[in-house]
C-alpha positions as a Markdown table, in Angstrom:
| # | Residue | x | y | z |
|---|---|---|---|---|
| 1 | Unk | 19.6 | 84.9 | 70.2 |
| 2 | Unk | 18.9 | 88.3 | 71.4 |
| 3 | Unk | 16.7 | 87.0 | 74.1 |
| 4 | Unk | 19.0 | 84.6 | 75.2 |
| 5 | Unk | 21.9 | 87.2 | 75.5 |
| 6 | Unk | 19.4 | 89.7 | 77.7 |
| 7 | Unk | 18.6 | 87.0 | 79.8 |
| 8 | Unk | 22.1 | 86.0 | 80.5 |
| 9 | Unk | 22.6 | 89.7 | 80.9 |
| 10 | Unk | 20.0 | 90.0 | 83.1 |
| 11 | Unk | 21.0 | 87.2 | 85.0 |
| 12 | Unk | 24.6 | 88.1 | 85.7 |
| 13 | Unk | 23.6 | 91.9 | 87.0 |
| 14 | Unk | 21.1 | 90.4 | 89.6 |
| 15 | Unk | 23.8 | 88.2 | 90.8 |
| 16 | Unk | 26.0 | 91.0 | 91.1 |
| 17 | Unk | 23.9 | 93.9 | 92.4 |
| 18 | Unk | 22.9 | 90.5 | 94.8 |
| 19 | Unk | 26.6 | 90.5 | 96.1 |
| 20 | Unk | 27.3 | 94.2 | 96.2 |
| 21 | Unk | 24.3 | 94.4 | 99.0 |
| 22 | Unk | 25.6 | 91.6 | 100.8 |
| 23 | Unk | 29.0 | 92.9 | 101.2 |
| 24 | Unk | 27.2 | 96.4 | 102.0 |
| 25 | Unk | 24.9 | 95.2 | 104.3 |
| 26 | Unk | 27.6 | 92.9 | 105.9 |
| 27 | Unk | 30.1 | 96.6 | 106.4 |
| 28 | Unk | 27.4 | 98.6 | 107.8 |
| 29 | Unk | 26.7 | 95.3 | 110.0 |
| 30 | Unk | 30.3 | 95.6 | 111.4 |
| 31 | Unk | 29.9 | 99.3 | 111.6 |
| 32 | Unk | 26.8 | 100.1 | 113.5 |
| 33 | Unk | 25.4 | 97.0 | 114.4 |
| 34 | Unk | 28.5 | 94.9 | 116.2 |
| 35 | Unk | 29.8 | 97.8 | 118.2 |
| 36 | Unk | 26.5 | 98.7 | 119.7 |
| 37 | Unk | 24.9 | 95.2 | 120.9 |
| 38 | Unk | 28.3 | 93.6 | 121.8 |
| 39 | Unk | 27.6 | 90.1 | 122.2 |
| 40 | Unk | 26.1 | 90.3 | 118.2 |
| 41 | Unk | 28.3 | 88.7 | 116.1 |
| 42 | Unk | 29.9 | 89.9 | 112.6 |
| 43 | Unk | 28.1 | 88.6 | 109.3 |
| 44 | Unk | 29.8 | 87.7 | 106.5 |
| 45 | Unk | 29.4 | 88.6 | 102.6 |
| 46 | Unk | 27.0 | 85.3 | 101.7 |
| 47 | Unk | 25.5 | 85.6 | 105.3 |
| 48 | Unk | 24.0 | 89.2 | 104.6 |
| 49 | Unk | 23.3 | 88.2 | 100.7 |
| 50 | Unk | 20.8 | 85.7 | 102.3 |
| 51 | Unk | 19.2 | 88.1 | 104.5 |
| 52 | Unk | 18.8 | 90.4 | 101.9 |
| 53 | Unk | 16.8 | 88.0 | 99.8 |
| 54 | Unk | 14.5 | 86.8 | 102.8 |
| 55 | Unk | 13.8 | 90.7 | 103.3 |
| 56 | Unk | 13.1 | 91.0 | 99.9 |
| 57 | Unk | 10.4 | 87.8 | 99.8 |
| 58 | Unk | 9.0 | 90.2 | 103.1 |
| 59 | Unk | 8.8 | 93.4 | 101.6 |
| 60 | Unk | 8.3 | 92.2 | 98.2 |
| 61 | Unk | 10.9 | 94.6 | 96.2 |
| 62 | Unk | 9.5 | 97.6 | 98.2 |
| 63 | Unk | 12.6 | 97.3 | 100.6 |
| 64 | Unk | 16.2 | 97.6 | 99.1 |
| 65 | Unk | 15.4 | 97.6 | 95.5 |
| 66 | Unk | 17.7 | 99.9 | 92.9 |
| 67 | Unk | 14.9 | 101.7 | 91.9 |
């Protein structure tokens, strides 16, 4: 049962440490990126969640990890 509720655990904080970089990488995107190469357009939340996990299949954790 223990396992079970770890993995769960697990789970849940990798979906949500998944959507706090998305909505990070999507503000900094609006910051620094949209005002600078104008004809760039805004990402949204889910956009930059999936470009965070195709960087992370690239760089293979070494990129944007929480440790």
């Amino acid at each position: 049962m223990a396992n079970i509720i770890l993995f769960l655990a697990t789970f849940a904080f990798g979906f949500v440490a998944s959507l706090v970089h998305g909505w990070a990488l999507a503000k900094m995107w609006g910051w620094f990126v949209v005002p600078v190469f104008t004809t760039v357009p805004a990402i949204t939340t889910l956009q930059a969640v999936g470009v965070n996990l195709v960087m992370s299949v690239f760089f293979l954790g070494t990129f944007m990890s929480l440790s």
